[in-house]
N, C-alpha and C positions, 0 to 999 in steps of 0.2 A: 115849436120844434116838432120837427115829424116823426109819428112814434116809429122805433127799429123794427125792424122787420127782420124775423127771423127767417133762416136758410132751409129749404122743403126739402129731408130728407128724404130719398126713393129708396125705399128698403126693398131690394130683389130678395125673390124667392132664395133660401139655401138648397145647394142639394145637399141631401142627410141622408147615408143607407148604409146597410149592413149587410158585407158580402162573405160567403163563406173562404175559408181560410184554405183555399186553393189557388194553384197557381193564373188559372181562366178568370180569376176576380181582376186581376189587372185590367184586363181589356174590359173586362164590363164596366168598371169603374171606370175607364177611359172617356167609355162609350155614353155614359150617365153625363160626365162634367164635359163631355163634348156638346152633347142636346143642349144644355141649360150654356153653353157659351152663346150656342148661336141663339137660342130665345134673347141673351140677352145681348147681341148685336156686338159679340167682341169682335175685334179685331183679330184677323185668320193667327196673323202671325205669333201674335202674343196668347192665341189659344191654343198653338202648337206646343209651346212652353208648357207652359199649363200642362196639358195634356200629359208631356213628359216628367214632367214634375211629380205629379200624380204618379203615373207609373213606377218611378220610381220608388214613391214613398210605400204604396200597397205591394210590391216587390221585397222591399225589405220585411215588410211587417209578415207576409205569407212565408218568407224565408226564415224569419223568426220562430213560426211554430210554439209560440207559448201554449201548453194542454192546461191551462185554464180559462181559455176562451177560444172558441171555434169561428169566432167570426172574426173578418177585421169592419172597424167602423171607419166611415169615411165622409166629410162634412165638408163643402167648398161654398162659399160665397164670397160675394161683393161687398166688403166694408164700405161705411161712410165716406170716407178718405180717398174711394177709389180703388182699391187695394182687393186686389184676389187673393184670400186665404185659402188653400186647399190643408187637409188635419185627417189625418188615417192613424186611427188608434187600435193598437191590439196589448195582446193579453204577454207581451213579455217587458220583462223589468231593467230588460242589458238597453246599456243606452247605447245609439247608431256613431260610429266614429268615422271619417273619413280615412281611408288608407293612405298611405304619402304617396306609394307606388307602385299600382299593379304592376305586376309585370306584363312585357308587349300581349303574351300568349295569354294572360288569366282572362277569364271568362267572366267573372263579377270582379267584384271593388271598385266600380266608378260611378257606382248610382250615386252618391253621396255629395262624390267629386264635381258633377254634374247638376244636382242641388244647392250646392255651394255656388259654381259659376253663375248659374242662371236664373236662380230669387236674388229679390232684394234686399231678404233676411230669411231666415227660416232657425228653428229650435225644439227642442224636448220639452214638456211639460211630464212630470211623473207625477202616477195616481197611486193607491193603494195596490190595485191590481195593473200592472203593464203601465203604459204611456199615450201620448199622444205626440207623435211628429208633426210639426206642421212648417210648411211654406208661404210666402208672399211674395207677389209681382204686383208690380201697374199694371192696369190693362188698361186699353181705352175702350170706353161702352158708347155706343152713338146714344145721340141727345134723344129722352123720353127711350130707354130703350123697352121695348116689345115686354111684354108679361102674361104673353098667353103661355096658358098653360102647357105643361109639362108633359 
């Protein structure tokens, strides 16, 4: 009988950083899990998502303004499964609700709305101090994807 052989998991680099708790963190963070898509060979379209996902999630969290943490934290990688998790935690304890209905003219209430349509799942985890939102998609990574550095 031939012994199994176990499935080689590629554990991609996380990106992990902590941006300060201003509005310009959005785009930087964008700009972070943009680089680390294309090292790691995603697929344009499905890093667009991403991208906005992200946005939105460090959006809410900078909109939050909890004054017991100045930074938001921000952690994206590639699960086993294939599964792009993006997770931006900060320092406020109100948990994110999606609105039923901005209206045509409001200006926010849709980041959520848009979270909701476009993961595959996403949810709250609560800490002691504030939270952690996080999202997941599929992506597709090309085979043996790239791992130079960052």
């Amino acid at each position: 009988m031939p012994a199994s052989v176990s499935p080689v998991v590629v554990q991609l680099p996380f990106l992990s950083c902590q941006l300060p708790l201003e509005p310009r963190s959005v785009s930087r963070a964008r700009l972070a899990l943009r680089q680390h898509l294309r090292a790691w060979e995603t697929d344009r379209d499905a890093a667009d998502v991403a991208e906005l996902l992200l946005s939105e999630l460090v959006t809410n969290a900078v909109k939050a303004r909890a004054p017991v943490m100045s930074v938001v934290g921000v952690r994206c990688g590639v699960q086993g499964d294939g599964r792009l998790r993006v997770e931006v935690q900060d320092g406020s304890g109100e948990r994110p609700v999606i609105e039923e209905c901005p209206g045509e003219d409001a200006e926010c209430g849709r980041g959520l709305m848009l979270v909701d349509a476009l993961a595959d799942g996403w949810g709250v985890e609560r800490h002691v101090i504030g939270k952690t939102v996080w999202a997941e998609m599929a992506v597709p990574i090309a085979e043996g994807p790239s791992l130079r550095a960052l």
